[in-house]
C-alpha positions as CSV (number, residue, x, y, z in Angstrom):
1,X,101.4,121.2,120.0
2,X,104.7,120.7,117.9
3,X,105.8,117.7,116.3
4,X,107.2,115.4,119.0
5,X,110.9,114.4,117.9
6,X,111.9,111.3,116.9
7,X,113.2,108.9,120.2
8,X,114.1,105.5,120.6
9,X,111.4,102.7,120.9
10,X,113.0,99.6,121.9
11,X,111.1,96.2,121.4
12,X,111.1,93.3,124.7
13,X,112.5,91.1,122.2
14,X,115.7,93.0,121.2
15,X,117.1,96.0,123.4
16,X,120.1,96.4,121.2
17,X,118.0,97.2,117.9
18,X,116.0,100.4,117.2
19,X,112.8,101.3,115.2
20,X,111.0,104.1,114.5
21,X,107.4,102.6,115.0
22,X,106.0,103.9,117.9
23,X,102.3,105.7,118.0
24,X,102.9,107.8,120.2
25,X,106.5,109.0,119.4
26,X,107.0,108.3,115.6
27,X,104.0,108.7,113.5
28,X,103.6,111.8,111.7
29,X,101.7,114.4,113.5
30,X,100.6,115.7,110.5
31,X,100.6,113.2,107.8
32,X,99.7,110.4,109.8
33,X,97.3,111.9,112.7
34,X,95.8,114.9,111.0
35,X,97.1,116.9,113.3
36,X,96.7,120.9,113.1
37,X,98.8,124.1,114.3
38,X,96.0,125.0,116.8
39,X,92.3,125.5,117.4
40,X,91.1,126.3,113.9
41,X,94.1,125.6,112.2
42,X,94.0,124.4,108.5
43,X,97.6,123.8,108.3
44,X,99.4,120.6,109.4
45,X,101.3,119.7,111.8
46,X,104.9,117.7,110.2
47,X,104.1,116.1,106.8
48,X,106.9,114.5,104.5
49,X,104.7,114.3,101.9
50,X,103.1,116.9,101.1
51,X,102.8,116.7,97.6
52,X,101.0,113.0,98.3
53,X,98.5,114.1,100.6
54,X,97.2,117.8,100.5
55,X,98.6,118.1,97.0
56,X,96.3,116.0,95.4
57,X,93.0,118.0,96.8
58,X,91.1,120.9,95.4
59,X,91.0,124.0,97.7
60,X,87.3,122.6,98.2
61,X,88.4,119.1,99.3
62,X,91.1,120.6,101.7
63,X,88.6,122.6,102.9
64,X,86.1,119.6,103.8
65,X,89.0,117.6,105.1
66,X,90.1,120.1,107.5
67,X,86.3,121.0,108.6
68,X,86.1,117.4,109.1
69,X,88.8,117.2,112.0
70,X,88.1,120.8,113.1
71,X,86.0,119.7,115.9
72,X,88.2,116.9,117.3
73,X,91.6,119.0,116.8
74,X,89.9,121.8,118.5
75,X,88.8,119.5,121.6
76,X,92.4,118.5,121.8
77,X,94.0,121.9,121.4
78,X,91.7,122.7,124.9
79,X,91.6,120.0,126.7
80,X,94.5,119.6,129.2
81,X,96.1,116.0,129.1
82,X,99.2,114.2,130.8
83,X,101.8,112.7,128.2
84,X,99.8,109.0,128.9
85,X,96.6,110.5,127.6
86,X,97.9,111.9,124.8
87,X,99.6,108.5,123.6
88,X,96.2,106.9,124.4
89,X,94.7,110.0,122.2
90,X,96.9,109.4,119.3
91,X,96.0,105.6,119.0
92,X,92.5,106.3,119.4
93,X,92.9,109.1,116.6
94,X,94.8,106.7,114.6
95,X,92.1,103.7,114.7
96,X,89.3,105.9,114.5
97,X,90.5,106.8,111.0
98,X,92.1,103.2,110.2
99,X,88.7,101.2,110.5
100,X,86.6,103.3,108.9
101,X,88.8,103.1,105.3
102,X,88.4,99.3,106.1
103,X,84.9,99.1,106.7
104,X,84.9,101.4,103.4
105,X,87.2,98.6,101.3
106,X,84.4,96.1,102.2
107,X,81.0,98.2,101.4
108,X,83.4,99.0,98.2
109,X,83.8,95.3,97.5
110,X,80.4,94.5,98.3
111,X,79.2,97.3,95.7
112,X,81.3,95.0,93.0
113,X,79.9,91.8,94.2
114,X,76.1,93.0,93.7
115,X,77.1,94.5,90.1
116,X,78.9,91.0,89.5
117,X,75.6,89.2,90.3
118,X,73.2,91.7,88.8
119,X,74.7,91.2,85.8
120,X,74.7,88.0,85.6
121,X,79.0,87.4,85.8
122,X,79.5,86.0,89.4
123,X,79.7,82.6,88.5
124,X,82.1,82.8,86.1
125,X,84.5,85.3,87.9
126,X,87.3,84.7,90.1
127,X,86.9,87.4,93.0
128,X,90.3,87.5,95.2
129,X,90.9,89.8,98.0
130,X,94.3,89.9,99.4
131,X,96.9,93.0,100.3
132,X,100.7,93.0,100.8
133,X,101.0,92.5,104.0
134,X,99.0,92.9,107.3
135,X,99.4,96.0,109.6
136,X,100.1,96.9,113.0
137,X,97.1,98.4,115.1
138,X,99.1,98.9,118.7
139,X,101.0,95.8,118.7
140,X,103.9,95.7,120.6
141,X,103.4,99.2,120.4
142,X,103.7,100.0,116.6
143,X,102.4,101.0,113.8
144,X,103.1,100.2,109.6
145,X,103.9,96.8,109.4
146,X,107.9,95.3,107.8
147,X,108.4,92.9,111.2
148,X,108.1,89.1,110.8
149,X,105.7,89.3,113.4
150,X,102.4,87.8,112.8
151,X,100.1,91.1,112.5
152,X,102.4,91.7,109.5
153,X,103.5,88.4,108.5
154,X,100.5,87.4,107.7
155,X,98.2,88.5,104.8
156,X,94.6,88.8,103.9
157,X,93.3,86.4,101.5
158,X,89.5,85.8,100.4
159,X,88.6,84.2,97.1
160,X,85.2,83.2,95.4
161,X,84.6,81.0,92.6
162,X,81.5,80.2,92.7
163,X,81.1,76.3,91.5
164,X,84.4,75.3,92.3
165,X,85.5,76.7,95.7
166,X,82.7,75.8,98.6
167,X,80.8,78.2,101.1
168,X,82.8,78.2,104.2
169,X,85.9,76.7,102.9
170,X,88.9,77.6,105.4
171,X,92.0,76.8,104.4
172,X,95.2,76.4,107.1
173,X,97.8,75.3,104.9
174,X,100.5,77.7,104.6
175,X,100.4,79.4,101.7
176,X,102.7,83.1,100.1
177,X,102.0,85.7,97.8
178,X,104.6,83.8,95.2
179,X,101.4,81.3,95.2
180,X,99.2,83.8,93.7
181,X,100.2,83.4,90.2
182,X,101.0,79.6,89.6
183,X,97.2,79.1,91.4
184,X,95.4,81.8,89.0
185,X,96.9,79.9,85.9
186,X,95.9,76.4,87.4
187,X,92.4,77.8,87.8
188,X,92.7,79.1,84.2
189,X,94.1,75.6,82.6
190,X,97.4,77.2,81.5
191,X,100.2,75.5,82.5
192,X,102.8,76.6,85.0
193,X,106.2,77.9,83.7
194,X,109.1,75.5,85.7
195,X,110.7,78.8,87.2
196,X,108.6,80.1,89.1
197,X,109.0,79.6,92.6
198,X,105.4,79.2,93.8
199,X,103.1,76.5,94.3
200,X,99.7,76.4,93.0
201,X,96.8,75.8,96.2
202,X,93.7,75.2,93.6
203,X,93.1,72.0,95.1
204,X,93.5,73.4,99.0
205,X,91.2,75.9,97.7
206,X,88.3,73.3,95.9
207,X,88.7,70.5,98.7
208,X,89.6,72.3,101.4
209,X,91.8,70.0,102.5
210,X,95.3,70.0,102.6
211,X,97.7,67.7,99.8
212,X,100.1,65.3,101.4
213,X,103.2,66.9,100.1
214,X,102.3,70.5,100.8
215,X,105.2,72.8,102.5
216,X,105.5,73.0,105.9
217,X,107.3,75.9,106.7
218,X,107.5,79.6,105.0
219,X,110.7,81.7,104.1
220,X,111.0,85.5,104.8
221,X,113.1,88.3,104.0
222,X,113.2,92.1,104.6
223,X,115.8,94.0,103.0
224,X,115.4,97.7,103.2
225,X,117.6,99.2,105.6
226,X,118.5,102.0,106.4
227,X,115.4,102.8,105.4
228,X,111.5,104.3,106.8
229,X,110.8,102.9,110.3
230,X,114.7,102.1,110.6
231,X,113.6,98.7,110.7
232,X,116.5,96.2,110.5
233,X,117.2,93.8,107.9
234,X,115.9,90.2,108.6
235,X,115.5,86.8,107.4
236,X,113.6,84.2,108.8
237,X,111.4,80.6,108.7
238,X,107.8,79.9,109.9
239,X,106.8,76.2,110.4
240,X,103.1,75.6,112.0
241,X,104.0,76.4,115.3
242,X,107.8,77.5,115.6
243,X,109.5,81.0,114.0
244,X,113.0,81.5,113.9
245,X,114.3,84.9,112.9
246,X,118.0,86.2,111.9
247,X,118.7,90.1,112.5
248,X,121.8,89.6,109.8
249,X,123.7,92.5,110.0
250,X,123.5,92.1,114.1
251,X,123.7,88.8,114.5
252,X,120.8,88.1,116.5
253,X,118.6,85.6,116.7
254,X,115.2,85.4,117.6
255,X,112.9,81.8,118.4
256,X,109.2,82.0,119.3
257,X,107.0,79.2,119.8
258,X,103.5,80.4,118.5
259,X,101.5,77.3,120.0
260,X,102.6,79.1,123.3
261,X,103.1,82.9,122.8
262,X,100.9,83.3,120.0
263,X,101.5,87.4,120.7
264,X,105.9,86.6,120.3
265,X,106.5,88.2,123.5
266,X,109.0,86.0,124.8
267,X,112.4,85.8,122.7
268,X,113.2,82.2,123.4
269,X,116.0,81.5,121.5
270,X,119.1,79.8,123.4
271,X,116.7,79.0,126.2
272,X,117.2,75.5,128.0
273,X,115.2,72.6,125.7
274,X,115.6,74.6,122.3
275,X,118.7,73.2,121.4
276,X,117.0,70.5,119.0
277,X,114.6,72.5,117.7
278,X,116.8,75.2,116.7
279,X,119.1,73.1,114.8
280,X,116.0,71.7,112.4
281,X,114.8,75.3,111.9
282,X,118.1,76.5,111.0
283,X,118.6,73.4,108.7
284,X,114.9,74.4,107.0
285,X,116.0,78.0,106.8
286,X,119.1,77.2,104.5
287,X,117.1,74.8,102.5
288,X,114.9,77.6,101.6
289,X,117.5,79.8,101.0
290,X,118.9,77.8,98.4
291,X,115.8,76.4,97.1
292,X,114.7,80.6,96.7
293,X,118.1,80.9,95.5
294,X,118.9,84.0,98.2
295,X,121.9,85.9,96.8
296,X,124.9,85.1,98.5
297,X,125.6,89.1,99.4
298,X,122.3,89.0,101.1
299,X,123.8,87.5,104.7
């Protein structure tokens, strides 16, 4: 099967913008899905990256990677399927290859928590899990991650310290990755250098409880485009239960109320009863702006 072209996948929340994040139409059939020629095949279907992937194996690691899919890229190669079952293929293909390097991540880190306590260094060692972002796995249709959305918006973050952050503890304060460092240097005693834009959560994390004065709302920015996924350039604000987002270079504006469409399906923005609302999280928005001190040119 060739490499389907690339098509337009337009998002309920924004007809007028396009993306190239669709499972079915834009992932790589090669590079991404491990995709073959045809029944016994050991040569991709459409990879970029060549170099990155394949490049990096021995002939006898390309050989056990291709044996590994043989049987499943054979099955498809002669099975006869209508274009919903192949999407519905392709995102089963994609998950079926996603979860398993997860479930590997965490035997991987529980391998280094059982050297940690064999050898007697778990209670004095900070263990934090966390990534860059989260990633789509179907939402709204995608894949990668980029959006403001929550499945991307949103990171993972797990820490241990044993003797100073409780079993159990679950933190729901907003917190960022510009946290990270001010917190590891409060947990270390070294003090916190004025310019850096973070705030330290060592006490959210030893009390579990949240500090009177904490933030209440969360600033994002994406930037690259035209870029991979050709997804647009956007700012935005997160409060608990409100998101506001700004498509810049469009001019759109997007409103969601998480509290009722946890998933952002419905683009509320404008909508009657909004009016007040919108005006605060605009206000918040430039305050973090400024206080982030967003280059002007960035609009």
């Amino acid at each position: 099967m060739p490499q389907t072209g690339k098509v337009v996948f337009l998002h309920k929340n924004f007809d007028t913008l396009c993306r190239e994040m669709n499972i079915y139409r834009d992932m790589y059939e090669g590079h991404d899905l491990k995709m073959v020629t045809g029944i016994d095949s050991d040569t991709l279907l459409f990879d970029p990256w060549p170099h990155a992937f394949l490049g990096t194996m021995t002939p006898g690691e390309q050989h056990r990677f291709f044996d590994a899919y043989r049987e499943r890229n054979n099955t498809f190669y002669i099975t006869p399927r209508t274009e919903k079952e192949i999407a519905e293929w392709k995102y089963q293909r994609y998950l079926q290859d996603y979860l398993p390097t997860i479930r590997a991540v965490d035997e991987s880190v529980g391998q280094l928590l059982d050297y940690l306590e064999e050898n007697g260094l778990d209670e004095n060692t900070i263990i934090i899990y966390s990534s860059d972002q989260g990633f789509y796995l179907g939402e709204h249709g995608w894949f990668d991650k980029r959006f403001m959305y929550e499945e991307s918006f949103e990171m993972p973050l797990l820490m241990q310290y044993k003797g100073y952050i409780p079993d159990s503890t679950n933190i729901r304060a907003l917190t960022q990755n510009i946290d990270f460092a001010p917190t590891l240097l409060d947990f270390c005693g070294i003090g916190i250098p004025d310019d850096m834009q973070g705030e330290s959560f060592k006490e959210l994390a030893e009390t579990g409880s949240t500090p009177e004065q904490w933030r209440e709302s969360l600033y994002y920015h994406y930037y690259e485009f035209p870029g991979f996924h050709s997804v647009r350039a956007h700012y935005g604000v997160k409060t608990e239960r409100y998101k506001l987002i700004y498509f810049y270079k469009e001019k759109i504006w997007e409103l969601f109320d998480l509290q009722n469409d946890p998933h952002e399906i419905d683009n509320i923005y404008g909508s009657r009863g909004t009016a007040k609302i919108t005006r605060e999280l605009k206000k918040e928005l430039e305050r973090l702006r400024t206080l982030y001190d967003v280059p002007e040119e960035q609009q």
